[in-house]
C-alpha positions as CSV (number, residue, x, y, z in Angstrom):
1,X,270.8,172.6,34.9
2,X,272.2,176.1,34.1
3,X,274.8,177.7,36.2
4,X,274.4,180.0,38.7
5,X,276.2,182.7,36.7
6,X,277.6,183.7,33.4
7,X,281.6,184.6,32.7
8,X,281.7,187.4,30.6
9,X,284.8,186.3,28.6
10,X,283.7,182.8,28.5
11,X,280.5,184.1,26.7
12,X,281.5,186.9,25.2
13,X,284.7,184.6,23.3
14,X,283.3,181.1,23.0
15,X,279.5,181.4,22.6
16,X,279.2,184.4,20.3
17,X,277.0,183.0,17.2
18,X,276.1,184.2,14.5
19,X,272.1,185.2,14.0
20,X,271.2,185.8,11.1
21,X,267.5,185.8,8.9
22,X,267.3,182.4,8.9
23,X,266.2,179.7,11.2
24,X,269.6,179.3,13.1
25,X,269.3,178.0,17.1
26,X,269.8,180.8,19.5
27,X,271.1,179.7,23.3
28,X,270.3,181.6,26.2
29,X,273.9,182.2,26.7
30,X,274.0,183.1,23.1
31,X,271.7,185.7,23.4
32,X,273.0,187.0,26.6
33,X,276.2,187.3,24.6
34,X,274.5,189.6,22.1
35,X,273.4,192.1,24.8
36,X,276.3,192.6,26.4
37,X,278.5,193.2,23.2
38,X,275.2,195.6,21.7
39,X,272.9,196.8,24.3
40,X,272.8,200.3,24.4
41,X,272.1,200.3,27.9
42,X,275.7,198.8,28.8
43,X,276.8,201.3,26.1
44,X,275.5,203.9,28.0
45,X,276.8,203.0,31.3
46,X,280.3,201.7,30.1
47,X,280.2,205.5,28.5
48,X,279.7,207.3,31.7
49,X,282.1,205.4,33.5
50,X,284.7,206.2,30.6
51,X,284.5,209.6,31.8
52,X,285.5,208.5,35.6
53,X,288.3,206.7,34.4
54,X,289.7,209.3,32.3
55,X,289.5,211.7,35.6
56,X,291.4,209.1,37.8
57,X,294.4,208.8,35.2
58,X,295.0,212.7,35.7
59,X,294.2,212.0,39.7
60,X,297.3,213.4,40.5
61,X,297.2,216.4,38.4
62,X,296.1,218.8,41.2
63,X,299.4,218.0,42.8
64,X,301.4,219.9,40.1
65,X,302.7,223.1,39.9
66,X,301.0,225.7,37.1
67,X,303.1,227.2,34.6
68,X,302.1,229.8,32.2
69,X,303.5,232.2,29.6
70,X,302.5,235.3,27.9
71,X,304.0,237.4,25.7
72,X,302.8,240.8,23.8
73,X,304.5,242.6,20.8
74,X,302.8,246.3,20.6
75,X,303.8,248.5,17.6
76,X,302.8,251.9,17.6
77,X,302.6,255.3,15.4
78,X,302.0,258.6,17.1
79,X,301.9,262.3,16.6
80,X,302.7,264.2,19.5
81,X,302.6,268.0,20.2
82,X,303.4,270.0,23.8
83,X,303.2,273.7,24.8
84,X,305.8,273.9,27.9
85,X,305.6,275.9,30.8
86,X,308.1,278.8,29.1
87,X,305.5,278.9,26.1
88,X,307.7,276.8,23.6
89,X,306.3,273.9,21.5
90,X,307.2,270.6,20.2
91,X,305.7,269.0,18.0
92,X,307.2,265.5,16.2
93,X,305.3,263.5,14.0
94,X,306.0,259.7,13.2
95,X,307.0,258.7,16.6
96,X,307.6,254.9,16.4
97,X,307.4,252.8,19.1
98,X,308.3,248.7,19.7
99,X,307.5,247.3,23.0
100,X,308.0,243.6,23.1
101,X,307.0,241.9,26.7
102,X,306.6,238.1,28.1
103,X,306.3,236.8,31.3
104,X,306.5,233.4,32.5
105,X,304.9,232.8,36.3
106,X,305.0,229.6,38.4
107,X,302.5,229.0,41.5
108,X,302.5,225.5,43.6
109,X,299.6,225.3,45.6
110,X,301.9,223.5,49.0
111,X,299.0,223.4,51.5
112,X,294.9,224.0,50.7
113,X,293.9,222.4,53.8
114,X,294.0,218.7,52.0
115,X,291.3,219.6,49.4
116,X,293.9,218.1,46.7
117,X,294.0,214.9,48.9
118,X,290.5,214.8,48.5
119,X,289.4,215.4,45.3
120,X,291.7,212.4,44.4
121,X,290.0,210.4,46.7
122,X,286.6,211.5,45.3
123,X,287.4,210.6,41.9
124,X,288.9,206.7,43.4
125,X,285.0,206.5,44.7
126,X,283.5,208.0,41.1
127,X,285.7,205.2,39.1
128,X,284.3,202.4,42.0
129,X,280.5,203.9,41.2
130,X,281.0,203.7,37.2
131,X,282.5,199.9,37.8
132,X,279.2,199.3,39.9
133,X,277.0,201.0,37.6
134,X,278.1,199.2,35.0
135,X,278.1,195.9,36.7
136,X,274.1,196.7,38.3
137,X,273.4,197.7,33.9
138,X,275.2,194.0,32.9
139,X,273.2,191.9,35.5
140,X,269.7,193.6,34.7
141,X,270.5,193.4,31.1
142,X,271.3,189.8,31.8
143,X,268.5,189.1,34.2
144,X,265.9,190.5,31.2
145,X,267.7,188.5,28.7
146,X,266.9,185.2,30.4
147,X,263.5,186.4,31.3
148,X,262.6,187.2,27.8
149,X,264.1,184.3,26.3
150,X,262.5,181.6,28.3
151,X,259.0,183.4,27.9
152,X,259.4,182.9,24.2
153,X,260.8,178.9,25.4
154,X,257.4,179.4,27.7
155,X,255.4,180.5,24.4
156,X,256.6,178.0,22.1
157,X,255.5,174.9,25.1
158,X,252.3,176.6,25.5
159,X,251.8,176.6,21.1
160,X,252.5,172.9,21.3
161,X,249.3,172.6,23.7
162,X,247.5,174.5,21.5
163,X,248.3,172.0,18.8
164,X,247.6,169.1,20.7
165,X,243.8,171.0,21.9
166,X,243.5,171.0,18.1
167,X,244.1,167.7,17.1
168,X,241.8,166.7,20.2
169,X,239.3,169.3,18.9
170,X,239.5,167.7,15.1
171,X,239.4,164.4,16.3
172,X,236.5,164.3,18.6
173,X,234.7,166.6,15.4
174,X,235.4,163.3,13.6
175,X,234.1,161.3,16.3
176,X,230.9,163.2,17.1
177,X,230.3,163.2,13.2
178,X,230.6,159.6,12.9
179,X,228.0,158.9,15.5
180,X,225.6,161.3,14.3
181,X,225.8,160.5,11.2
182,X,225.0,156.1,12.2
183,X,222.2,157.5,14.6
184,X,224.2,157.3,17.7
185,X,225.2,160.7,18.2
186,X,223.0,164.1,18.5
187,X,223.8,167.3,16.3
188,X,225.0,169.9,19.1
189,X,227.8,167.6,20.2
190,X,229.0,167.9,16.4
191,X,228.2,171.8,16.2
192,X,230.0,172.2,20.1
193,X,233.0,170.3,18.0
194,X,233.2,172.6,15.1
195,X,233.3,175.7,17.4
196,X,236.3,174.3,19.6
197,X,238.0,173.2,16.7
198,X,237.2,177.1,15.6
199,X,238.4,178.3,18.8
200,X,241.6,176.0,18.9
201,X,242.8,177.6,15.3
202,X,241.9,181.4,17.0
203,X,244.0,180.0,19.8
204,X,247.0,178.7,17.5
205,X,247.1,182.1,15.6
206,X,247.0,184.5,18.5
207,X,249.9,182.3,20.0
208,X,252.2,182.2,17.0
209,X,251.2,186.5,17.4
210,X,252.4,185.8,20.6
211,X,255.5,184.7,20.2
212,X,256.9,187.3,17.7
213,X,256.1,189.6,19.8
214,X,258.5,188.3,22.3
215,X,261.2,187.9,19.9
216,X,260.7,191.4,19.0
217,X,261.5,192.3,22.3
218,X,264.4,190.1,22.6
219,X,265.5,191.3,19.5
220,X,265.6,194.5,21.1
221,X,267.7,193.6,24.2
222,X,270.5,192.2,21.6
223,X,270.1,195.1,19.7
224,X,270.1,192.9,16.8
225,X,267.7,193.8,13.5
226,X,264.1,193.4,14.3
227,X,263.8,190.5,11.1
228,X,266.0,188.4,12.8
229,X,264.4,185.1,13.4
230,X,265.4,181.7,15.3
231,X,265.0,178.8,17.0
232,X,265.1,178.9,20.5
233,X,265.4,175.7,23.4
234,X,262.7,173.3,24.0
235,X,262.8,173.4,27.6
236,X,263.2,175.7,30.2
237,X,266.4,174.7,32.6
238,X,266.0,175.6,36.5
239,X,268.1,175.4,39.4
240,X,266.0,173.8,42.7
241,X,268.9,173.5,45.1
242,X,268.4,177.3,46.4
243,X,269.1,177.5,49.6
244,X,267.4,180.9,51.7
245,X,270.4,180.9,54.3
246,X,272.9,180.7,51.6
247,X,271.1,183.3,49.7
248,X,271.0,185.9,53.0
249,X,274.7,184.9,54.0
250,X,277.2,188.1,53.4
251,X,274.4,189.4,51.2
252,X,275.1,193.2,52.1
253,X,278.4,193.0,50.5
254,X,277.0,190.6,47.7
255,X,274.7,193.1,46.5
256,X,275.7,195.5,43.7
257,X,273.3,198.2,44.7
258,X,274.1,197.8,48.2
259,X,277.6,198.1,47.0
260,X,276.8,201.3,45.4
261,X,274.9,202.9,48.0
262,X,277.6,202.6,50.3
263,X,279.9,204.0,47.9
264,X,276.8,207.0,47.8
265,X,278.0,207.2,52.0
266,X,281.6,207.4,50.9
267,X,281.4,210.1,48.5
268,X,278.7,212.1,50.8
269,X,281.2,211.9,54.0
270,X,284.2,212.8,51.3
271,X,282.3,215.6,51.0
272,X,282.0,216.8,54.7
273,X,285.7,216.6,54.7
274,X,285.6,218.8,51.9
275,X,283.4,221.5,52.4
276,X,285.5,221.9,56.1
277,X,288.8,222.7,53.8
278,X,287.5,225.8,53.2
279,X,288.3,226.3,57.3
280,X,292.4,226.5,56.7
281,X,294.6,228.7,54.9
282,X,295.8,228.2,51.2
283,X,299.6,228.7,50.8
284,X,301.6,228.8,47.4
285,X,304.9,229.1,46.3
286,X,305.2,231.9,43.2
287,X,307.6,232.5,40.9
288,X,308.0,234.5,37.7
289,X,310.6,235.7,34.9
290,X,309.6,238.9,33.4
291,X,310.7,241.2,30.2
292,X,309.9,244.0,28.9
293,X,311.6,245.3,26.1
294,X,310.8,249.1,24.6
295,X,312.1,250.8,21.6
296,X,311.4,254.2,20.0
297,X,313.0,255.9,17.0
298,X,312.3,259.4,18.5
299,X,311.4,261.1,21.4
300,X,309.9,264.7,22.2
301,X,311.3,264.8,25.2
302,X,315.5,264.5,25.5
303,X,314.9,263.1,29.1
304,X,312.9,260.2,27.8
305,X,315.0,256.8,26.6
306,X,315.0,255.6,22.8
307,X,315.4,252.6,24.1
308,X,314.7,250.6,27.4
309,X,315.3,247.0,28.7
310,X,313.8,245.4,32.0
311,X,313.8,241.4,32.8
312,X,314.6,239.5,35.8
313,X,312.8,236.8,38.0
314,X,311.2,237.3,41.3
315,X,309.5,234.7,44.0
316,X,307.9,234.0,46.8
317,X,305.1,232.8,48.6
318,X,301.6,233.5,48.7
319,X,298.6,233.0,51.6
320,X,295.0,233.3,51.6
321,X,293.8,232.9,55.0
322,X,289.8,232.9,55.8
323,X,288.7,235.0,58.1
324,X,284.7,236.2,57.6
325,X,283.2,234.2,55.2
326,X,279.3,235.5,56.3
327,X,279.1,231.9,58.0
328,X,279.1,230.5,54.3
329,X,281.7,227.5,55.5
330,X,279.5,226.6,58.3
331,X,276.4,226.1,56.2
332,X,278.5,224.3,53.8
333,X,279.6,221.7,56.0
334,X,275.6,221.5,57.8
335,X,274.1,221.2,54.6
336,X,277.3,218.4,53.5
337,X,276.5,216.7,56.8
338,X,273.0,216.3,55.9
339,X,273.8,214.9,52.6
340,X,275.5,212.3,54.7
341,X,272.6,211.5,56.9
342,X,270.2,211.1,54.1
343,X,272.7,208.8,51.9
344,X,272.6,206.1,55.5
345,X,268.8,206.7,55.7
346,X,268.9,205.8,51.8
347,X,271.2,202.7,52.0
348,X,268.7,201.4,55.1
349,X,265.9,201.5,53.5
350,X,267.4,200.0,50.2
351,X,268.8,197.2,52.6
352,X,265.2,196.5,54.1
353,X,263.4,196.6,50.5
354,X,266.0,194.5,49.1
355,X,265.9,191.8,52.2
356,X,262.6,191.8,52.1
357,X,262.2,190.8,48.2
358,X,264.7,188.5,48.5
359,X,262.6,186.7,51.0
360,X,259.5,187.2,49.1
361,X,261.3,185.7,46.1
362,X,262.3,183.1,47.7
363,X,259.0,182.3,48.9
364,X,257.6,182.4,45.4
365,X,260.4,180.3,44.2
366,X,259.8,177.6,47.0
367,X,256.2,177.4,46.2
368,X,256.7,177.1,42.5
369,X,259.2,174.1,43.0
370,X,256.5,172.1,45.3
371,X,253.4,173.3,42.0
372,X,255.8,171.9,39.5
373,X,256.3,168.3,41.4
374,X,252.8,168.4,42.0
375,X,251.3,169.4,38.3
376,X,253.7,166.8,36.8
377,X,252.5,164.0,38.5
378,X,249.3,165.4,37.4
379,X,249.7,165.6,33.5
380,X,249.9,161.9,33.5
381,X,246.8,161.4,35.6
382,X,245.2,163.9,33.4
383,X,246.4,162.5,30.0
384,X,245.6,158.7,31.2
385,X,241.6,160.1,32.5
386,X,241.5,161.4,28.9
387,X,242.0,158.3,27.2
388,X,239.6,156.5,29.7
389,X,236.9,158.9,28.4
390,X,237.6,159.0,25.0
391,X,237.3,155.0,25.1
392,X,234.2,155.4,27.0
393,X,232.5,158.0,24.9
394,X,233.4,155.9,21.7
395,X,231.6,153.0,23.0
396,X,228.5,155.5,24.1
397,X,229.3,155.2,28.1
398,X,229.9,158.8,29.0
399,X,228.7,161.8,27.9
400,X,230.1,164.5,25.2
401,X,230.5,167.0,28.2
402,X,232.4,164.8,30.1
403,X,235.2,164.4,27.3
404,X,235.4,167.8,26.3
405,X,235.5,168.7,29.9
406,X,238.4,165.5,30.5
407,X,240.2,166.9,27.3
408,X,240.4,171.1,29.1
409,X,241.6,169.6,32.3
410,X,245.1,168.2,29.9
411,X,244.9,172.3,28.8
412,X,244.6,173.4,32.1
413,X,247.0,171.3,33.8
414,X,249.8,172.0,31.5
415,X,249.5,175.5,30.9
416,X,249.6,176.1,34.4
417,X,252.7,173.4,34.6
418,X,254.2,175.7,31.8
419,X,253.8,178.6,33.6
420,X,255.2,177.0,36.8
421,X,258.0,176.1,35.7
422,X,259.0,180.1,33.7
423,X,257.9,181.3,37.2
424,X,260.4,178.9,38.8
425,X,262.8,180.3,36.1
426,X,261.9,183.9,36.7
427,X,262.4,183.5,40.2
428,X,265.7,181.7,40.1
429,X,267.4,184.3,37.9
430,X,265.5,187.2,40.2
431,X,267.5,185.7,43.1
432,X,270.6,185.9,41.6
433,X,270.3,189.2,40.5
434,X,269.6,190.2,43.8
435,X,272.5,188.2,45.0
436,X,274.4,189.9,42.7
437,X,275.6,186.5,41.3
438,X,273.9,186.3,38.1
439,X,277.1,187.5,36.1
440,X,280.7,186.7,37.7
C-alpha cells in the first residue's frame, strides 16, 4: 500500500534511477522523482518565486539613506568683444576657462506615513505566495504523475485481457474446427471464430497503440526524451482506509490553494493600508557637500576673478505634506478596499468548490472500493462459468452462443475491475491533492 505522501528529499536522493532506451523498471516514485528534478512547470514556478526571494533579501533596503555624487569638468574657449557705455571696446580672444564641480547629497526618508513598513511586509506575503505556488505546481505535477503512470499500469492489465480473449478466441477456432470438420459442428460457429480471433488481434494492436501513447505523455511530465522506454508495475497499489471526517478535519488550513487565497486577502488588505499612506506627510533629512571650482587665464573685465573657489556642506530637513490631491487618495483607498472585498468573495467560493469536490471525491472513491470487492468476487465466478461451458460445449451440451457469450462476460468483468481499481487510484491521489497531503 503506498503512502499517503511523498518526501521530496527522500525521492529526490534515494530513488532517483536511471531511465534510459532500454527496458529498465520505472517506479511510480521513480518517475515522480523525474518531474520534480525536470518538469518545466516547477521550473517555471521555482523561477518566479526566485524573483520574490531576491526582493525579500533587499527587504530592508527602503530603510536606507540615498547617497549620490556628481561631478562635471567644463573646459571652455571663447572670444569675447564689448562696446562700454563711454564708447570704448574690448575685445580678447582665447579666453580659457576650467570649471571643475561635484556635489555629493544625502536624503533619509524618516517618516512616509509607514509605506516602508509596508512594502516590506508586502514582499514577506509575495515570498509566502511563490513558496505556495510552487508547492500547488509540485503536488499537481505529482498528482498527474501518478495518474499517468498507473493508466499506463491500467493499460498494460487491460493488454493482458486482450491476450487471454485471444487465446480464448484461437482456442475455441480450434474447437469449432474440430467439430465441423467430424460432423458435429456447423460452419458459422467456425467463421464467428475466425472474426473474433480477427477482432482480438485488432484489439491487441490498438492497445499496445495505446500504451505508447501514455508513455509519451509520461515521458512528457519527466521531461525525459520521448524514445525512452520501460517497464512499469504490474499492479496498481491503493489506499482504502480514507476516512471523510479525517479528510474535512482542519482542511481550510490543509489546502494549498486555500492557503494561497488567503495570502491573496493579505496582500489585498496590505494594500488598503497602503494606498491610505498617501494621507500623511513625507519627511526627510537632507544633506549635501558642494564644490565648485572656476579658473580662467584672462578676463575682459578687471572686476571679474581669474580664479574662484566655493565648497562647503549644508542640511536640513525636508516635508511634503498633502493637501488637494483632486480626491485621487480617496478613490485609491475605495477602489483598494474593493480589491479586498472581492479577494474574500474569491476565497469563499474557492472554499465551497473545493468542499464540495472533496465530498464528491470521496463519494466516488467509496463507491469504487465497494465495485472492486464486488467484481473480484466476480472474476472467479465468471472464470469458473467459463470452464463449465467450455466443458459443456465440447461434449455438444450448450450452444456456440452461450460460450462466446460466457467467454465476454471474463472480458467484461475484468476490464471493468481494471478500471475500478485506476478509478480507486485516481480518486485516492485526487484526495490528497486536495488535502494538500500528497507531497510533505
Amino acid at each position: 500500500m503506498m503512502k499517503k505522501g511523498f518526501v521530496l528529499i527522500g525521492i529526490a536522493l534515494g530513488m532517483f534511477g536511471r531511465v534510459s532506451a532500454q527496458q529498465d523498471s520505472l517506479t511510480v516514485e521513480q518517475a515522480v522523482a523525474y518531474a520534480l528534478r525536470n518538469n518545466y512547470a516547477i521550473m517555471l514556478a521555482k523561477q518566479d518565486s526566485a524573483v520574490a526571494a531576491i526582493n525579500y533579501e533587499y527587504r530592508n533596503a527602503a530603510f536606507l539613506p540615498r547617497l549620490n555624487a556628481t561631478g562635471t569638468a567644463l573646459f571652455s574657449n571663447n572670444n569675447q568683444k564689448q562696446t562700454l557705455a563711454d564708447g570704448s571696446e574690448k575685445n580678447r580672444t582665447g579666453i580659457r576657462s576650467t570649471n571643475l564641480s561635484s556635489a555629493l547629497n544625502l536624503s533619509w526618508t524618516v517618516f512616509d506615513g509607514f509605506r516602508m513598513f509596508l512594502l516590506r511586509d508586502q514582499i514577506g506575503i509575495a515570498v509566502n505566495q511563490g513558496n505556495l505556488l510552487i508547492k500547488s505546481t509540485v503536488i499537481n505535477t505529482v498528482a498527474s504523475v501518478i495518474n499517468t503512470y498507473f493508466d499506463i499500469v491500467r493499460q498494460k492489465q487491460q493488454l493482458r485481457n486482450v491476450d487471454e480473449q485471444l487465446q480464448l478466441a484461437a482456442d475455441r477456432l480450434r474447437l469449432a474446427q474440430y467439430k465441423f470438420d467430424i460432423g458435429a459442428g456447423i460452419k458459422p460457429d467456425v467463421l464467428q471464430s475466425q472474426i473474433d480471433l480477427n477482432n482480438s488481434t485488432a484489439a491487441r494492436l490498438n492497445q499496445l497503440a495505446l500504451i505508447d501513447q501514455r508513455k509519451q505523455t509520461l515521458n512528457q511530465l519527466m521531461n525525459v526524451a520521448p524514445a525512452t522506454d520501460y517497464k512499469v508495475s504490474d499492479t496498481i497499489p491503493v489506499q482504502t482506509d480514507l476516512v471523510l471526517g479525517n479528510l474535512l478535519s482542519n482542511f481550510s488550513q490543509s489546502s494549498p490553494d486555500l492557503q494561497l487565497a488567503r495570502t491573496n486577502i493579505e496582500s489585498a488588505e496590505l494594500a488598503v493600508r497602503l494606498a491610505k499612506t498617501a494621507r500623511y506627510p513625507t519627511v526627510s533629512l537632507i544633506s549635501a557637500y558642494n564644490f565648485n571650482r572656476t579658473s580662467n587665464n584672462q578676463v575682459i573685465n578687471q572686476f571679474s576673478p581669474l580664479f574662484n573657489l566655493n565648497h562647503g556642506w549644508n542640511w536640513g530637513i525636508s516635508a511634503t505634506i498633502p493637501i488637494l490631491n483632486n480626491f485621487t487618495v480617496r478613490q485609491q483607498i475605495r477602489q483598494a478596499q474593493l480589491a479586498v472585498d472581492f479577494q474574500n468573495l474569491q476565497y469563499k467560493s474557492q472554499e465551497q468548490l473545493l468542499n464540495t469536490n472533496l465530498l464528491n471525491t470521496y463519494r466516488g472513491y467509496d463507491a469504487q472500493k465497494q465495485i472492486v470487492t464486488t467484481l473480484d468476487t466476480s472474476v472467479g465466478l465468471a472464470r469458473e462459468n467459463l470452464y463449465i461451458e467450455r466443458e459443456r460445449y465440447r461434449l455438444g451440451r450448450t450452444t456456440f452462443i452461450e460460450l462466446r457469450q460466457a467467454e465476454e462476460n471474463v472480458s467484461t468483468i475484468l476490464t471493468n475491475l481494471i478500471n475500478a481499481r485506476y478509478n480507486l487510484k485516481v480518486a485516492e491521489t485526487e484526495l490528497l491533492r486536495l488535502r494538500g497531503e500528497l507531497v510533505k
